[in-house]
N, C-alpha and C positions, 0 to 999 in steps of 0.2 A: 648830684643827681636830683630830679625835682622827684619831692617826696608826695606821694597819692595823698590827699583830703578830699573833705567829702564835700567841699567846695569843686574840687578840680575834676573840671570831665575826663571822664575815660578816655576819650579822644586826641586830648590833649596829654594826656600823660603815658600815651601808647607811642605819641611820636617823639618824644621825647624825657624817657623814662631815663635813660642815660648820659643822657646830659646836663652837664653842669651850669653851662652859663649862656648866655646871648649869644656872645662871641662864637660858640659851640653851636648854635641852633644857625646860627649862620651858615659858617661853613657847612654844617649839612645840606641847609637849602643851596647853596652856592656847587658844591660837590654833585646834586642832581642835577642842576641846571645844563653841567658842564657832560655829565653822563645822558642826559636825555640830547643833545648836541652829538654825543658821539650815537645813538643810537637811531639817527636818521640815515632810511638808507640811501647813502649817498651813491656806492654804485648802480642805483636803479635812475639817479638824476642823471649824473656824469659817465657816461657809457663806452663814451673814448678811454678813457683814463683806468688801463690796468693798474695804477699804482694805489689809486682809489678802494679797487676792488680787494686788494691786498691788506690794505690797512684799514679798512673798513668794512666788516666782516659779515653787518647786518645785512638781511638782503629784502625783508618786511619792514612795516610800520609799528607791528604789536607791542615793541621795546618802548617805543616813542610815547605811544596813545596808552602804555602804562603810567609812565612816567609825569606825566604829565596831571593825574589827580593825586599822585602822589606829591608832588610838587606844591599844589595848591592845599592840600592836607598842612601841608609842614610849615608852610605859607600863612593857612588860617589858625592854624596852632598858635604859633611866633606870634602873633598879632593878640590874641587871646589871653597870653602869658603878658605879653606889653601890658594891655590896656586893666587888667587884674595882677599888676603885680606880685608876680608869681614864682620872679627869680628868686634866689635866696638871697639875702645881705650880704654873705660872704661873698659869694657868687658873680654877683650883682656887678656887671662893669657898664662902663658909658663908649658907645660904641660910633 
């Protein structure tokens, strides 16, 4: 887990309190990326396609236009932890 100092912003350690490594701040951002994709609603593009509307449940944008400074949060986080090396040593993989 990255441990709070009072070097490390709040901000930074709110999206990533429980995670351990890169590799882990990764997948998180990768995991949104792939959820903010499924939260576009696609049965308001593709209007034909009942099977769309079926597996595609959203039927707004709010899911999406959430997701998306969430996205860039975890985004500006990861970049902040990089460039302050912030991982822990143990932690710490080359990705």
């Amino acid at each position: 887990m990255v441990q709070k100092t009072d070097n490390l912003p709040m901000w930074v350690y709110l999206a990533f309190s429980v995670i351990e490594t890169r590799k882990g701040a990764l997948w998180l951002i990768g995991s949104s990326v792939v959820f903010s994709v499924y939260c576009v609603p696609w049965g308001r593009i593709f209007t034909n396609q009942d099977w769309i509307m079926k597996i595609f449940l959203i039927n707004d944008w709010s899911w999406f236009a959430m997701m998306i400074p969430v996205i860039l949060w975890y985004w500006i986080s990861l970049r902040w932890m990089d460039r302050n090396s912030k991982w822990t040593d143990s932690a710490h993989q080359k990705d």
